[in-house]
C-alpha positions, 0 to 999 in steps of 0.5 A: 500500500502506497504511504498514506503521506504520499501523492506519487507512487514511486512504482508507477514511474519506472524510475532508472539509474540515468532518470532526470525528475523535476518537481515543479512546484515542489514546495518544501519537497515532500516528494523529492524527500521519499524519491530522494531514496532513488537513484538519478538526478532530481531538481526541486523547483518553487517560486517561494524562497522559504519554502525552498529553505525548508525543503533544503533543511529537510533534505540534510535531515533525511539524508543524514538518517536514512541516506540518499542516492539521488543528485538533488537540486534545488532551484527558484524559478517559474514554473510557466517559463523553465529554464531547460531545454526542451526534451531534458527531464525522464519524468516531470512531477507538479502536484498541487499547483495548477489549480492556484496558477490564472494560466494552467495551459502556459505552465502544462505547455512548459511541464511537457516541453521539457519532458523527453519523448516517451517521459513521464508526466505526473500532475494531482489536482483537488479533485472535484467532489471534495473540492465543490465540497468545500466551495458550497459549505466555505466562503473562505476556502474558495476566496482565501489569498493565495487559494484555488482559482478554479476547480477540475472535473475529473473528464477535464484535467484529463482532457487538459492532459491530451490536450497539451501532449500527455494522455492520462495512462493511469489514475490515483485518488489519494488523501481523503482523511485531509477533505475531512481535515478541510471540512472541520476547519472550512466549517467550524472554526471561526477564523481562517488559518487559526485551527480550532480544538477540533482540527488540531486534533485532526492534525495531531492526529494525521501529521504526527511523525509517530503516526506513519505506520497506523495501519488503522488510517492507512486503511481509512483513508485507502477506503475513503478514497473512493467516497471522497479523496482529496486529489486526483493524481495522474500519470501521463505519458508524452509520445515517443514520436512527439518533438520536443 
């Protein structure tokens, strides 16, 4: 079973020992840090200097306890204008951030640019069950600074996917124990961004290091999944033939 904490499967993406990965959008590296354990050379990319702070932090950290095998970079750029060439990355990861950009298409024209023929795409969304969810019962979560500006049908992300050059070839729904997180403090708190007792326990609940291996919420939210996951992550695959 996939790691409760983690959008991407690492099984899914066929990873080499000459594998070229940028996360774009990677924020604190939550994905570089598990995908770190591989082989190749993998790029971090954020537009927010602190998180990329964290990220390098983190990554001293995790190398230091459980080593690293991976050539990591950590870079701060846009994701809309990269600076590689086309055709340079195995695989591209952006999870969680199309839905905050006003041009979704700029920024996946860019992710499959600079993906090799036959290369990897991999995108996760809010997925939209959760997300009209949260916009119907929530003010705040929809007009919140800095928030989603738009919400995906699943039909659509994957359209957006083919549109742009990299058809959908499998289908993850991850993280539904966090809907339920968004729904109590989307709801019930009072004020936006200041948890209350009920969603700090939550948090505790579902954040908490020690916590990881609870096979009891791993089962939870696999099965939740299918009611209401939180996103919806895609792995996409650009044409062998395609030009770069």
């Amino acid at each position: 079973m996939l790691d409760r904490y983690q959008a991407i499967d690492p099984d899914k993406l066929a990873l080499a020992d000459d594998s070229t990965v940028l996360d774009v959008g990677c924020g604190t590296g939550r994905h570089l840090l598990e995908l770190s354990q591989y082989p190749g050379r993998f790029v971090g990319l954020d537009m927010d200097r602190e998180e990329l702070r964290s990220m390098r932090y983190l990554l001293n950290v995790t190398s230091k306890q459980r080593g690293k095998r991976a050539n990591v970079h950590i870079v701060e750029g846009d994701g809309a204008r990269l600076p590689y060439a086309g055709g340079f990355f195995t695989h591209v990861i952006c999870t969680e951030t199309l839905e905050h950009v006003p041009d979704d298409g700029a920024l996946l024209r860019e992710l499959v640019r600079v993906l090799r023929p036959g290369g990897q795409l991999v995108v996760s969304v809010p997925d939209e069950y959760s997300e009209r969810l949260l916009w119907r019962f929530s003010e705040r979560y929809r007009t919140a600074p800095g928030g989603h500006v738009r919400i995906y049908a699943r039909k659509q992300i994957r359209g957006l996917l083919k549109k742009h050059g990299a058809a959908a070839y499998a289908v993850d729904y991850r993280h539904s124990l966090e809907s339920v997180r968004w729904l109590v403090h989307s709801t019930v708190d009072r004020e936006w961004g200041k948890p209350g007792r009920i969603t700090r326990a939550i948090r505790w609940l579902l954040d908490t290091p020690s916590h990881r291996n609870w096979r009891g919420l791993a089962w939870g939210d696999a099965i939740f999944n299918y009611a209401l996951p939180k996103s919806i992550v895609l792995y996409g695959r650009k044409p062998e033939q395609a030009a770069t």
